[in-house]
N, C-alpha and C positions, 0 to 999 in steps of 0.2 A: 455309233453314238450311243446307241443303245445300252452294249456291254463298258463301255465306260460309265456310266450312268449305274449299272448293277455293282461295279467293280468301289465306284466311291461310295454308293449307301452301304456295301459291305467295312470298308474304310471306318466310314464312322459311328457305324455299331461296335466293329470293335474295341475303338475309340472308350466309345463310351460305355463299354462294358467294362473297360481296364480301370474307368474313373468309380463304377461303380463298385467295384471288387475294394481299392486302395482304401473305400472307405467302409468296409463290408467290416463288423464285428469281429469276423474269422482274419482280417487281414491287419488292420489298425493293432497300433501295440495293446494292453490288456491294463484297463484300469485295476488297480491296486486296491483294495477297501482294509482296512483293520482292526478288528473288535477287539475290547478290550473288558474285561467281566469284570463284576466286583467283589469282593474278598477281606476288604479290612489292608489290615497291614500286609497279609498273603500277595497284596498288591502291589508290593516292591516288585517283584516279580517280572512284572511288566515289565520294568525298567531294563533287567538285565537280558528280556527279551529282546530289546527295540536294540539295544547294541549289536547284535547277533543279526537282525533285519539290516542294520547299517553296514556292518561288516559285509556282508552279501552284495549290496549294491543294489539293492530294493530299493525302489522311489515308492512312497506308499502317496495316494493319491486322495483316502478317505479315512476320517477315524471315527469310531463310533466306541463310545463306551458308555459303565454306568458305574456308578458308585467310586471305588477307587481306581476302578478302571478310566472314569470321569475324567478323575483328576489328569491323572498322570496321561492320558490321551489330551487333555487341553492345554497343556504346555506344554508336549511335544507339537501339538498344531499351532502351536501360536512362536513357533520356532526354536525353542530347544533343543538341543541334539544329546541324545542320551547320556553320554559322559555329564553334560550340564546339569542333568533331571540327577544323577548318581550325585553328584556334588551338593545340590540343595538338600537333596534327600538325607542324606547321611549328616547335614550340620545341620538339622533339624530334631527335636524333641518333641516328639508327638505324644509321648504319654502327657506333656508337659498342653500339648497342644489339646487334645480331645478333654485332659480334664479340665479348660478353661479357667487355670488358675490364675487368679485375676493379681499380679505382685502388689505388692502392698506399701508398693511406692504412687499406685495410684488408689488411693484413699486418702478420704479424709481424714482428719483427726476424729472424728466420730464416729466413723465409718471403721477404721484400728482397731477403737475400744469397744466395736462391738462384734466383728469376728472374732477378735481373742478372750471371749467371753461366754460362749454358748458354745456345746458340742450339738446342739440340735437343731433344727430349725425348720417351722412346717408350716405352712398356710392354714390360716383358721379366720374363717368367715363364717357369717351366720351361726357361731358357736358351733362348728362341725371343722374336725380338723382334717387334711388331705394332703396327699403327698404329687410333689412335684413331677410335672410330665414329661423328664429326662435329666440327665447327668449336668446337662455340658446345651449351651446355647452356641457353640458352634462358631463363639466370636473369632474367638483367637486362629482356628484357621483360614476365617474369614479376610483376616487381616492380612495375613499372609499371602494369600490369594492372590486379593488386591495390588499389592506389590509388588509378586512376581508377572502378574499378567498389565503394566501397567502400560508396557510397550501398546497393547492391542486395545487399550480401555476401550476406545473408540469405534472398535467393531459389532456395529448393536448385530449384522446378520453373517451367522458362524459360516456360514458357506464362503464369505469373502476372507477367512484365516488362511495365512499361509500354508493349513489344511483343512479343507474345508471338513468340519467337525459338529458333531450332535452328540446329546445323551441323552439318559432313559431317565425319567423318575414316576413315582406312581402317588397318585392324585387318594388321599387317603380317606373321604368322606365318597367316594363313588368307587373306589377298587382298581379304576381306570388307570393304562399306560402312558405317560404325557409325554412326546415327544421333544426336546429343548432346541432348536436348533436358531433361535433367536433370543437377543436381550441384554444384558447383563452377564460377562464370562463367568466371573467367580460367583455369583451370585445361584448361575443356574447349576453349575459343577456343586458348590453345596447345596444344597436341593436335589441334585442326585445321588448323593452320598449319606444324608441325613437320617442313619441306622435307626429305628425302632426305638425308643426308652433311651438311647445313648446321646442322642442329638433332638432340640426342639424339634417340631416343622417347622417347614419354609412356607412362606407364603409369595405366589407370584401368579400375577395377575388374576386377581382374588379367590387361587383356586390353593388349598392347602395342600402340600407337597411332601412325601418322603422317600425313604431308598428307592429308585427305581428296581434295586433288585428283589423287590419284593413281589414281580409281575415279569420284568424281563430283564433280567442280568446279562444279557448276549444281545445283545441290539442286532445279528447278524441281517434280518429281514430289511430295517432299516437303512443299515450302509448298503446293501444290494439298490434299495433305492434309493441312492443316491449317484447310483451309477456304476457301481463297483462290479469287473467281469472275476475278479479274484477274491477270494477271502481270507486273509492269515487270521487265525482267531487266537490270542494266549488267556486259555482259561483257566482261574486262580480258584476256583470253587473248589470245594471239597464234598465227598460223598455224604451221605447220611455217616451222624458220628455213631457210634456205640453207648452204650450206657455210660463206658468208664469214662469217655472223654467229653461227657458234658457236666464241666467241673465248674460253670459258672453261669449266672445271668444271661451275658453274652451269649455263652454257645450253647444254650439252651431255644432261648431268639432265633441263633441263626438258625440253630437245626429246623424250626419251624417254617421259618424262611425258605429254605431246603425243599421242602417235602414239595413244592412245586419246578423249583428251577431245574432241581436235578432229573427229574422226569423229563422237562422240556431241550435238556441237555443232549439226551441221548439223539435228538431227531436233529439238532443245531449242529451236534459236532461230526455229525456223517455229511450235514452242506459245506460245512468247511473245508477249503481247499488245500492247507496248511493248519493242521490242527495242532498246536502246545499248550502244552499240560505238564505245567512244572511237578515235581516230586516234591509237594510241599503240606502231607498232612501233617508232619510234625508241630509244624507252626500253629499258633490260635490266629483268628485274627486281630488280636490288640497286642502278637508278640513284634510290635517296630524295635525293640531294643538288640532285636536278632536281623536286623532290616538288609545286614549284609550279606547275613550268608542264606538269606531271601531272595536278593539278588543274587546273587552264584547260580541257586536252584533254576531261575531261570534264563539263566545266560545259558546252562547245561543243559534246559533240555531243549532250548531254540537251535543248540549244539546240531543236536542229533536229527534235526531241519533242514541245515544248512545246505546237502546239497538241492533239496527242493527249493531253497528260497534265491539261489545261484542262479537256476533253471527259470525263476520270474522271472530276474534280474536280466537274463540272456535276450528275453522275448520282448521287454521292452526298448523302445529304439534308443534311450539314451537314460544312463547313469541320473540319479537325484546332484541337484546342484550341493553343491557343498555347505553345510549352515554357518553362517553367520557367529561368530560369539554374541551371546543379547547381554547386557550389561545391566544387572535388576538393578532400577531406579531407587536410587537413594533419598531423591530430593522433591520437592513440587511447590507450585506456587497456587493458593487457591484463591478465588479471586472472588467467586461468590457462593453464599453456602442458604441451600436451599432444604428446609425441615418440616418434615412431614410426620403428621400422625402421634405429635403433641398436645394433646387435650387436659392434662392435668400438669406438665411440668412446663413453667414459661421458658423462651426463645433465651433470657438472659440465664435462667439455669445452665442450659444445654451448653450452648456456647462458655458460661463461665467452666463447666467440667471439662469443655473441649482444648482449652485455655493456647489457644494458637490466634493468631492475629491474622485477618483475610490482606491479601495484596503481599502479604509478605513470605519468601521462601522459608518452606519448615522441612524439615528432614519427614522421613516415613517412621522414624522411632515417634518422633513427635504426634502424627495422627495416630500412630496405634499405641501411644500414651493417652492422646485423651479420646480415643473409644475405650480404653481399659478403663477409665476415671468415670466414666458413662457406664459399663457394666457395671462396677463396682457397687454402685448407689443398689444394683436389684432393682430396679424401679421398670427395665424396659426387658421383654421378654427376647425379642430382638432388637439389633442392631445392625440394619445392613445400608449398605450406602455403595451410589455410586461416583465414579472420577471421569467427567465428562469435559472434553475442550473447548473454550468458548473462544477461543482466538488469541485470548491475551493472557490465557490462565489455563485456570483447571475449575466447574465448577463443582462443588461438594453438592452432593442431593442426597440428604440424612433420612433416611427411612425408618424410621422408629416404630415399636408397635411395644406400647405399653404394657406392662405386668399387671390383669385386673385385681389381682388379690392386695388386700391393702393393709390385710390382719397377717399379722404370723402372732403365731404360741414357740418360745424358745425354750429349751431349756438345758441346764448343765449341774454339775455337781463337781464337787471341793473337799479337800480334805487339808489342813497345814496343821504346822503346831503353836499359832496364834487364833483363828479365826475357830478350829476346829475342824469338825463336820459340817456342811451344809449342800443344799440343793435348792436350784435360784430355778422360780420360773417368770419367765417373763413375756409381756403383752406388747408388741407392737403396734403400734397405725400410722399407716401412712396418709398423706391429707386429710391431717385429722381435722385444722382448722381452716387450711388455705393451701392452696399449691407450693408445693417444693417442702413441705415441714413433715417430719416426723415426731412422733410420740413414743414413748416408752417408759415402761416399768416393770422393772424387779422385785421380787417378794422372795426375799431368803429364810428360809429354815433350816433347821439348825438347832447345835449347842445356842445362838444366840439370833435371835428375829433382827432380820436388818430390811431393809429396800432402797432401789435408786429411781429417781425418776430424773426423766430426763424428755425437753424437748425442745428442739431445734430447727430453723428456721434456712434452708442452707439459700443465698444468693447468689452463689456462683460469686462471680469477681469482685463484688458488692461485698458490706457489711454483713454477713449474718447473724441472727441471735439466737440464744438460748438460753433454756434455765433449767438448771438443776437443784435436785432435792433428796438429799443421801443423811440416811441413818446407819450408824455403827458401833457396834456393841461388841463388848469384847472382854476379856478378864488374862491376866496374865500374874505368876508372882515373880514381885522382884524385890529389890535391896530396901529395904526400907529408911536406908539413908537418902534416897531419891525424893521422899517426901516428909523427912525430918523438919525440915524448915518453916514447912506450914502450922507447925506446933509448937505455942512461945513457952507451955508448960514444961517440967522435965518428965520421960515419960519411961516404961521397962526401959532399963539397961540391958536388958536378955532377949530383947525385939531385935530379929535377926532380919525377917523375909518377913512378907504380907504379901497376901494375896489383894489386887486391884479391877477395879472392875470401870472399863471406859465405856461412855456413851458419848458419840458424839453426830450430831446431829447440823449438816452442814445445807444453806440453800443459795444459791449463787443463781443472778441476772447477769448478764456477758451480752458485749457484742465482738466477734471474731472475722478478720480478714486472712484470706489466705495466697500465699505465695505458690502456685501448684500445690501438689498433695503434700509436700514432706516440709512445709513451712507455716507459721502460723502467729499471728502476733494478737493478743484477747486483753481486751479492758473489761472489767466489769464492778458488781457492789457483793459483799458476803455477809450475811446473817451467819453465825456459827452457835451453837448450844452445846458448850463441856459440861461433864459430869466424871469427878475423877471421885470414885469413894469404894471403902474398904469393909468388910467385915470383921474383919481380922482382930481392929482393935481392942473391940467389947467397950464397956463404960467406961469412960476415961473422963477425967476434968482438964477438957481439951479447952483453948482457945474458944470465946464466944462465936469468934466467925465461921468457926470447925463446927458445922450443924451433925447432931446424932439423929437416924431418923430409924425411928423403932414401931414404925408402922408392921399392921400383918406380920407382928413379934419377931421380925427382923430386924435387928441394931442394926444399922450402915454410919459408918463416919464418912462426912464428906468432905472433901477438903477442897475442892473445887465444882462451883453447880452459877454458872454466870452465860450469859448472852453477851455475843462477842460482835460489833459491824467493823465491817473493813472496805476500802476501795483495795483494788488488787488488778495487775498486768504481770503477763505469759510471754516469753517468746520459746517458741520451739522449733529447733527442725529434729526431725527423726527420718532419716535415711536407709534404718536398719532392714536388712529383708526379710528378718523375723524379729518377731518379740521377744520369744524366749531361747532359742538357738540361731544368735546372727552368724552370718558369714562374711558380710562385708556391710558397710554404712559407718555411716556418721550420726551425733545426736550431741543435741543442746538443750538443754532445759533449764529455763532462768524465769524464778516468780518473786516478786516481792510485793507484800501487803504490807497495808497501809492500816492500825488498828486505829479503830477516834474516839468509838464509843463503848461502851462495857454495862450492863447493870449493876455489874462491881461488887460481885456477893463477896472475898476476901475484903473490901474497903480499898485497897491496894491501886487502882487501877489508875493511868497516866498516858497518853498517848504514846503509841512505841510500832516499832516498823520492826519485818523478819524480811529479809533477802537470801535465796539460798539458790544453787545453780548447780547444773551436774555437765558436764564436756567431756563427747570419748568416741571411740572406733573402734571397731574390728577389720581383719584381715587376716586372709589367708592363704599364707606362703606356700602352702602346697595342698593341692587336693586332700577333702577331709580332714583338716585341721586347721583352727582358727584361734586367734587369739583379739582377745577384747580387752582392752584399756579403758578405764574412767578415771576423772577424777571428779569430786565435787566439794563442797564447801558451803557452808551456811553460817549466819551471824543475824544479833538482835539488834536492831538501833532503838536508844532511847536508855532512860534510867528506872524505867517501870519497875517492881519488885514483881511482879505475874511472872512467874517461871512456866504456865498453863501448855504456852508456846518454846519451850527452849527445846534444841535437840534433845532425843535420846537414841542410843545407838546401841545395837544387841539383834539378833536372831536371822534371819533368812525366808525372804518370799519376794514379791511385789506388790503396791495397791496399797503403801500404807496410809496409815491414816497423822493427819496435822504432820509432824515433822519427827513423827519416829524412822528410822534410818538403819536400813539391816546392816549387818557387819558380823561377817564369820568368826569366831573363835569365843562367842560370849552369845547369852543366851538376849532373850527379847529386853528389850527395856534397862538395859546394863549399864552404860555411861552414859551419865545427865553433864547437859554445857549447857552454856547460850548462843555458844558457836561451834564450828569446828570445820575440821581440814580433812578428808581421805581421799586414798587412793586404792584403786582396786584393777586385777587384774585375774584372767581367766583362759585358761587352755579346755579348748575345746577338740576333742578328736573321735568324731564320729567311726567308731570302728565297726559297722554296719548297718545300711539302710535306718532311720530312724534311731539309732542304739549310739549314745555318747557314752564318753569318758570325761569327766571334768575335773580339773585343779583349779581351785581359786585362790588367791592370796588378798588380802585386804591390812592396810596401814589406818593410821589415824591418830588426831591431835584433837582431843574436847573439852573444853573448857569455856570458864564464863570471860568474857570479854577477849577473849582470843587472838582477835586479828591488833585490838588497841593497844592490849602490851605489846606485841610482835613474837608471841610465844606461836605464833602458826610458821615462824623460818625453822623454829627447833627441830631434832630430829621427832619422829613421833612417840607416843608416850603409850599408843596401844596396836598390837599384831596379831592375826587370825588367819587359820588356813582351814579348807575344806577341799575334803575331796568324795566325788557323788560320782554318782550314775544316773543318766538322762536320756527316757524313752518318748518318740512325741505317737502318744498314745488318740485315738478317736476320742477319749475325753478328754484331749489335754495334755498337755507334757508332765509327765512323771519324774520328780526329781527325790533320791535321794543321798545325804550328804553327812558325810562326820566333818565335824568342824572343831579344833582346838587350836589353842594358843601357848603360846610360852608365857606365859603372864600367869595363868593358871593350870592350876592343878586336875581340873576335869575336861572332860570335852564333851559334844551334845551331838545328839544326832537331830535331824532337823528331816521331816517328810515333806512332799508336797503333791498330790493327785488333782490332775485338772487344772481348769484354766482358773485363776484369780478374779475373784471379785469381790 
């Protein structure tokens, strides 16, 4: 009895030494962890490393990355399969993305006229000016983010991702490494990417955040804690550069960045079990335009991996399951929108820029349309938000964090061959009076002192108002039969040209509703002050009403000096996705004023209406070349004899003033009507980056009463062609152009530097 008794407690020590073994570290298959570094664009990398892990039959079990290693390790954990990560990657624009170019289909009409107006723009409070604390706020790949990770929105803690995943970012008011492995996906992925000077901080959970590679670019210590018995690491770093290759801002940054990680590298890349290290100094990190053969570099060197990562593959008991296709979300329904950390701009703003409807499905173009119409304003320094399920929805939680600076100092400079020379500087405020308003003023110098003021009221979906107050000065010579009329005396016979000198002086109340960003319908009331007067003429025994003013021993003849009131309605859409070099949109522009009142310095004056309208598009048939069509047309109603208002047509710019009207092949101020008919068209063919080539051709019919005889069916009675050169320089688009016509004998050339104003 006894040695039975010996014979089973031996029994079941073995027993339970066989149970202890199967689950012994030595015996159990080998968890998987996978670091992934940060690099910039160097971080395509990654990508064509994970295919080469795939290939193998590796199950990776952890991923730990930082910066772009973040990324691209958060949706591979959130289910991607590398061919999927290569497919987004590659129909993505990242230059397009980091420099958060906000299109210009999300602004307002106020918001248009004032980027394509200023090449500068700097914060100026307490009369001290100061420059902005990075490139790029990091929106636009926010957005993206968002919609690629929308499958997982709802995993606040990363350990439950279909791989369980962390990153590194570094905490920038203490120096500290902050671990991410809870929260928000895309939220915490930007914040560990958020480069130095290239990208704002992030802020989460009240602790100010940037690259984590600026402390730990290898998380390797990290994914070992989270369980990991193996480490593949693909590190996208690069050594200290040399003198020659720190050719910019950028990699000036990172090399300082550098000077710790690469120290810390040496002791990381001897724990790692599987060490890649693609052949990628060639690269910078902001070259994504080279993203594929980025990719390449590291698919070849996980290459030369392969049969170590075989040998994983062999020791774990079983093959990774196969992924899924994930299908990025197109569409959502949000159902409550929750907004946070608005203190100057009210809930009806937000929501009117956000301009989508709650309970009703919107596409993803739609929310990352109106968070562009939200950056656009400059008003919030960030923008991040979360998509959280509430059962019957999705609800939106807007996390805003205001822009405290409220002043900016603008400014720009112009050259044409109407306006002159000049340099505009200008004064912004924002809540200068009340929430949601802006203020602004221009001060031009110059051959001629002008300014614009302007202030506006924006309500989001609501009515908004504004008022402006523009002065404009100017001198041109033209045909002096333009202004024969105004003088009943007979006067030289040998009176060819004169030289003319305009002032005019316009101050408009408005209120405007808008249709999203590219539509606009404005009623309001106009004050106008002309002054049409010449030097040219000397003493003359003009007309009574023709005042000489020989003040400060300057003779002026005037032949127009009268205060004009008008009511007056705009409808506009502008589609175009640039101002001055469109590639594709649409535009309408229809105003007609209503004149009633006059101080009537001619005696002349009668109530009388001008309606005038432009319709047209661009497109393009093939890459780098585009073509733009207009036509427009304008007429007087009424029997007024005030010609003050009739068209005139001649020269080349934009921004002009009353109802002058460029038109290639004749110089400024050439054909006078009270109505008229043109047509214009223009080849565009960008034959390098920034650098066009232009043909324009322009038609046209002007005369007085125009459309009432029916001489606007005729063929037309004037033709102009130009052809320029068009660079979109940091001050502006550079346009130069010969212009001539068959009608005459000469032709003009026409300059124009910078943006118009």
């Amino acid at each position: 009895m006894g040695n039975k008794a010996i014979l089973f407690t031996v029994l079941i020590a073995l027993l339970c030494s066989k149970g202890i073994a199967q689950d012994s570290p030595e015996s159990r298959p080998p968890k998987v962890g996978l670091v992934l570094s940060g690099g910039g664009a160097k971080g395509l990398a990654h990508i064509g490393a994970l295919k080469k892990i795939e290939e193998a039959g590796v199950k990776i079990d952890y991923i730990g990355g930082t910066s772009m290693g973040a990324i691209v390790g958060a949706l591979y954990a959130s289910g991607y399969s590398s061919q999927e990560l290569d497919s987004i990657f590659r129909s993505t624009d990242f230059t397009d993305l980091i420099q958060d170019n906000v299109p210009r289909s999300a602004k307002t009409f106020y918001e248009k006229e004032d980027s394509e107006r200023y090449a500068l723009s700097l914060p100026f409070e307490n009369f001290k000016v100061s420059f902005p604390q990075a490139i790029s706020g990091g929106q636009n790949i926010y957005n993206l983010l968002v919609q690629l990770l929308f499958h997982v929105k709802d995993v606040q803690d990363f350990g439950k991702l279909p791989i369980p995943f962390l990153c590194m970012a570094t905490n920038v008011e203490t120096g500290e490494e902050i671990l991410l492995d809870h929260g928000y996906l895309p939220e915490a992925i930007v914040a560990s990417g958020t480069f130095p000077s290239l990208f704002e901080p992030a802020e989460i959970n009240e602790q100010i955040l940037i690259d984590g590679g600026v402390v730990n670019n290898y998380p390797i210590a990290q994914v070992k804690a989270m369980g990991a018995d193996i480490i593949i690491g693909v590190d996208v770093q690069h050594d200290l550069a040399t003198r020659e290759s720190l050719s910019s801002a950028t990699e000036i940054l990172l090399q300082i960045n550098n000077y710790r990680t690469v120290n810390d590298m040496r002791k990381k890349s001897k724990e790692t079990d599987v060490y890649i290290r693609p052949d990628i100094d060639e690269f910078s990190v902001i070259a994504f335009d080279r993203g594929k053969q980025i990719i390449k570099s590291g698919e070849k060197a996980a290459e030369e991996k392969l049969d170590e990562l075989k040998e994983i593959a062999l020791r774990q008991s079983h093959a990774p399951k196969p992924r899924k296709r994930i299908k990025v979300a197109d569409s959502l329904v949000i159902n409550r929108m929750i907004i946070e950390g608005n203190d100057q701009y009210t809930r009806g703003y937000i929501k009117g820029k956000l301009r989508f409807d709650l309970a009703e499905k919107i596409s993803f173009d739609d929310l990352r349309q109106g968070m562009s119409n939200l950056s656009a304003t400059g008003n919030f320094k960030a923008i991040r938000y979360d998509l959280i399920s509430n059962g019957l929805g999705t609800d939106l939680i807007l996390k805003l964090k205001e822009n405290p600076t409220k002043m900016f100092i603008k400014m720009s400079a112009h050259y044409d061959d109407l306006y002159k020379s000049a340099a505009l500087i200008n004064l912004t405020k924002k809540n200068f009076l009340m929430k949601d308003d802006v203020a602004s003023f221009d001060f031009i110098l110059g051959d001629h002192i002008r300014y614009n003021m302007q202030y506006y009221l924006d309500k989001g979906y609501y009515w908004s108002f504004g008022i402006n107050s523009k002065l404009t000065d100017f001198d041109s010579e033209i045909d002096f039969s333009l202004i024969q009329g105004n003088f009943d005396v007979p006067l030289n016979p040998n009176i060819q040209r004169i030289n003319v000198d305009v002032t005019d002086l316009t101050n408009q109340i408005y209120l405007q509703t808008v249709l999203k960003e590219e539509f606009a319908f404005t009623i309001g009331a106009e004050h106008k002050f002309l002054n049409y007067s010449t030097r040219t003429l000397g003493q003359l025994d003009v007309d009574p009403n023709v005042e000489n003013d020989a003040s400060n021993g300057n003779q002026r003849t005037n032949f127009e000096n009268s205060n004009y009131f008008s009511a007056f309605s705009q409808i506009k859409l502008d589609t175009y996705d640039d101002k001055y070099f469109p590639t594709r949109g649409l535009i309408f522009d229809g105003d007609f004023h209503f004149y009633a009142f006059s101080s009537d310095y001619n005696e002349n004056f009668s109530e009388f209406a001008v309606a005038k309208g432009k319709f047209g598009g661009v497109f393009s048939p093939v890459h780098n070349l585009s073509f733009k069509l207009e036509a427009d047309a304008g007429f007087k109603l009424g029997t007024t004899p005030v010609s003050s208002f009739d068209f005139i047509l001649g020269g080349f710019g934009n921004d002009f003033v009353n109802n002058f009207v460029p038109f290639f092949g004749y110089d400024f101020l050439s054909l006078p009507g009270n109505s008229y008919v043109k047509g214009f068209g223009r080849m565009d063919y960008r034959f390098a980056p920034k650098h066009h080539v232009l043909f324009s051709a322009n038609y046209a019919t002007v005369a007085d009463d125009l459309f009432r005889t029916g001489d606007w069916f005729e063929e037309p009675s004037f033709s102009g062609y130009g052809l320029g050169y068009g660079f979109e320089s940091f001050l502006g688009p550079i346009q130069i152009y010969y212009s001539w016509s068959p009608e005459i004998s000469e032709g003009n050339f026409f300059f124009s530097v910078g943006y118009w104003f």
